[in-house]
Residue frames as qw, qx, qy, qz and C-alpha x, y, z in Angstrom:
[[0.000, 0.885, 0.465, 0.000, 0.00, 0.00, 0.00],
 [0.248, -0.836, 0.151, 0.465, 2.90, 2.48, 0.84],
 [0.511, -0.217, 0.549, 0.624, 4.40, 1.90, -2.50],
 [0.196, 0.509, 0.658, 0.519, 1.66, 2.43, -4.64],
 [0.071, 0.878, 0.474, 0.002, 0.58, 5.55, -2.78],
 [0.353, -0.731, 0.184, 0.554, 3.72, 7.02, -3.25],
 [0.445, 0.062, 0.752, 0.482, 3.65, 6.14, -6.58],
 [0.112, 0.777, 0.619, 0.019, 0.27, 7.92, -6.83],
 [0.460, -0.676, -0.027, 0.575, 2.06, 10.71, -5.12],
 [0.430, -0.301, 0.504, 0.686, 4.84, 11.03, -7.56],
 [0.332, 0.402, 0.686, 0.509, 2.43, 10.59, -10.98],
 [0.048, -0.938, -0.343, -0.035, 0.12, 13.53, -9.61],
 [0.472, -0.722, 0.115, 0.493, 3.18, 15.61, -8.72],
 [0.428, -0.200, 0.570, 0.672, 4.84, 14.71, -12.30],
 [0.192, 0.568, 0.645, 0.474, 1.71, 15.44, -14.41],
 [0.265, -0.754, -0.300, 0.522, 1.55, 19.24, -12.50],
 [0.645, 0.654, 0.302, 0.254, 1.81, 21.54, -15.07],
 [0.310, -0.885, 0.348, 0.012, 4.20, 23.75, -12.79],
 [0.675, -0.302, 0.663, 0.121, 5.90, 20.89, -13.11],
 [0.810, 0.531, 0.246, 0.044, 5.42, 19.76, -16.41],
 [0.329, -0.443, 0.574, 0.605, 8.97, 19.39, -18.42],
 [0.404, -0.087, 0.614, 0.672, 9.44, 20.04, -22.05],
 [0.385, 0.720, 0.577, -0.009, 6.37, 22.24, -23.20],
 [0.604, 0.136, 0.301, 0.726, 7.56, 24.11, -26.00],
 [0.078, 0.596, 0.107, -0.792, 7.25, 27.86, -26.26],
 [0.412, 0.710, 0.509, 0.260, 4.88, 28.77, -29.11],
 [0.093, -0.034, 0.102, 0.990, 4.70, 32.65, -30.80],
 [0.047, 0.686, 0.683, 0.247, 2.14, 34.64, -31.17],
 [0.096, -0.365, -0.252, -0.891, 0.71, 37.95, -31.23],
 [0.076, -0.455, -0.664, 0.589, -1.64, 39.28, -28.18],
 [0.123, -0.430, -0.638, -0.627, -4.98, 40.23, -29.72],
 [0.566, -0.541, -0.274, -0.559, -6.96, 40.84, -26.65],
 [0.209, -0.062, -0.795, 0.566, -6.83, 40.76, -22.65],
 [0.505, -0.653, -0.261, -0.500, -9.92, 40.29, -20.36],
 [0.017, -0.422, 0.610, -0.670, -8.68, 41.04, -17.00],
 [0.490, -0.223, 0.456, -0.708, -12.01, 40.33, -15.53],
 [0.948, 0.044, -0.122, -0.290, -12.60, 37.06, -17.02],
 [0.571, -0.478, 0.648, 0.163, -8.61, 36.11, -16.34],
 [0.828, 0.233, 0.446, 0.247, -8.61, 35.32, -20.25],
 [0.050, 0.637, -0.535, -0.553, -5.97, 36.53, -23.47],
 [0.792, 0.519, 0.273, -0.171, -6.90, 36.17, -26.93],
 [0.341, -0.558, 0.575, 0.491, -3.71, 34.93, -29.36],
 [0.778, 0.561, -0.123, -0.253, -3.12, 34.62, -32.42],
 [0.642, -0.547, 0.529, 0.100, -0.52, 31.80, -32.59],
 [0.248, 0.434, -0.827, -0.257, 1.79, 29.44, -34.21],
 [0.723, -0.058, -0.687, 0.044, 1.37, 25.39, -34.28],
 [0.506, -0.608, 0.382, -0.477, 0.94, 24.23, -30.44],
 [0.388, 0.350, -0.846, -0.112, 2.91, 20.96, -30.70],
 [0.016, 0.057, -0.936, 0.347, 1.95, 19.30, -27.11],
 [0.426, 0.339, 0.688, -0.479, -1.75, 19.90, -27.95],
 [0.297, 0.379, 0.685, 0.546, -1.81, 18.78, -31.84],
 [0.050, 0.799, 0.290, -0.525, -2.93, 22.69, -32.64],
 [0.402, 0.663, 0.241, 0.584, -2.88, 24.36, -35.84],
 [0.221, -0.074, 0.010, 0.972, -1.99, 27.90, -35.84],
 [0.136, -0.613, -0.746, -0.223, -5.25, 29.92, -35.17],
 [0.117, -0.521, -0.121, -0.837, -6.48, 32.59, -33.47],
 [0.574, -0.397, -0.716, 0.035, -8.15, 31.63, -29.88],
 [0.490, -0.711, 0.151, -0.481, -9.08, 32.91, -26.38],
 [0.598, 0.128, -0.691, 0.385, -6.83, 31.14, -23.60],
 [0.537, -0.820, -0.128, -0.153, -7.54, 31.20, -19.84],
 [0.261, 0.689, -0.430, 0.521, -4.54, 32.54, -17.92],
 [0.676, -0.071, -0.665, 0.308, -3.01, 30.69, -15.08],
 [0.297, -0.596, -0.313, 0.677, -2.35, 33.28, -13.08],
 [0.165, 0.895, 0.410, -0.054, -4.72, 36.23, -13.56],
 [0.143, -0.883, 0.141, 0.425, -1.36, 38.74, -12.67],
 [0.417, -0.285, 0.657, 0.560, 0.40, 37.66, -15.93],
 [0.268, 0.767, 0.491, 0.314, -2.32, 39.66, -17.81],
 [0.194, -0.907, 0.027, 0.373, -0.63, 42.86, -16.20],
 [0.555, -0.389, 0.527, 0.513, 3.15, 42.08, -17.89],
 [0.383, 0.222, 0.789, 0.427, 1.10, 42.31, -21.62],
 [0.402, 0.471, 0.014, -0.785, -0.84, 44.84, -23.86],
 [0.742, 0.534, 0.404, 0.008, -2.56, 43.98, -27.39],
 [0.609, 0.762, -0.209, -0.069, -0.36, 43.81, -30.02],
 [0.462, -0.712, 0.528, 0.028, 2.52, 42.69, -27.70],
 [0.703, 0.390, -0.594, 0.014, 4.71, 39.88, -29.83],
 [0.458, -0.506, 0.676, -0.279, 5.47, 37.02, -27.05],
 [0.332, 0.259, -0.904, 0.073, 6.43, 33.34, -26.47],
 [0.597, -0.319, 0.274, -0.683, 3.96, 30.90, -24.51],
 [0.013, 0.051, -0.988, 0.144, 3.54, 27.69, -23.00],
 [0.496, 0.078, -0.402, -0.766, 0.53, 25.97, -23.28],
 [0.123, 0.104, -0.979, 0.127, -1.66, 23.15, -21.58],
 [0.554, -0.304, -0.732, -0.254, -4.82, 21.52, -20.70],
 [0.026, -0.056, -0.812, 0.581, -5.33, 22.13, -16.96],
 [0.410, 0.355, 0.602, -0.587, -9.12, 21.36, -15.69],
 [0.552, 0.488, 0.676, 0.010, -10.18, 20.78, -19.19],
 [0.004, -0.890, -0.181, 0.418, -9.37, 24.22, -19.96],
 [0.798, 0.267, 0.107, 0.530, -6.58, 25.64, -22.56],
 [0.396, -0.901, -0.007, 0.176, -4.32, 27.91, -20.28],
 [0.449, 0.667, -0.416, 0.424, -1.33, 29.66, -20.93],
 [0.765, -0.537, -0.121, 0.334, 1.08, 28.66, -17.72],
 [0.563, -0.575, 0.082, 0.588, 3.52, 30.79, -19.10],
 [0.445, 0.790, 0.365, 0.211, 4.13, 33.93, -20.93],
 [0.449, -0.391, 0.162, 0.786, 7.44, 36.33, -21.87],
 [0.113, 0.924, -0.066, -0.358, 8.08, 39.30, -24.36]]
C-alpha cells in the first residue's frame, strides 16, 4: 500500500503543469486581454503538445497577474496546456 501511494504521489506531482517538463514555447501575437474574465486572446503558431494548428483563440490565464506584464499587439512566447479541461497559458514572456 505504501508503494503504490507514493507512486500515486509522484504521478500527480509529475503530471503538475508547474511541473510539467518540455512544453515548447509557441509565438504569437496578443490580440486581446480580459482582465475580468482572467482570459488573453492569441493569435498563434502550431501548439505541438496539444496537436494545434496555428489559429487565433481565447486562452484562460493561469495566473490572472500575468495579464498585467502584456498589452494587445505585444509579440510574445507561450507555454501551453490543458489544466481542468481548460486551454491555459502557464507561461508567458516578451
Amino acid at each position: 500500500m505504501r508503494i503504490t501511494l507514493a507512486a500515486f504521489t509522484l504521478s500527480a506531482i509529475l503530471a503538475s503543469p508547474a511541473l510539467a517538463q518540455g512544453v515548447p514555447l509557441v509565438s504569437g501575437t496578443v490580440k486581446k486581454i480580459d482582465s475580468e474574465q482572467g482570459k488573453l486572446t492569441l493569435d498563434h503558431g502550431p501548439i505541438k503538445n496539444l496537436d494545434m494548428d496555428g489559429m487565433t483563440m481565447v486562452f484562460k490565464a493561469a495566473d490572472p497577474a500575468m495579464l498585467k506584464t502584456i498589452k494587445a499587439g505585444d509579440k510574445v512566447k507561450f507555454t501551453a496546456e490543458r489544466v481542468n479541461g481548460q486551454l491555459t497559458v502557464t507561461k508567458i514572456q516578451k
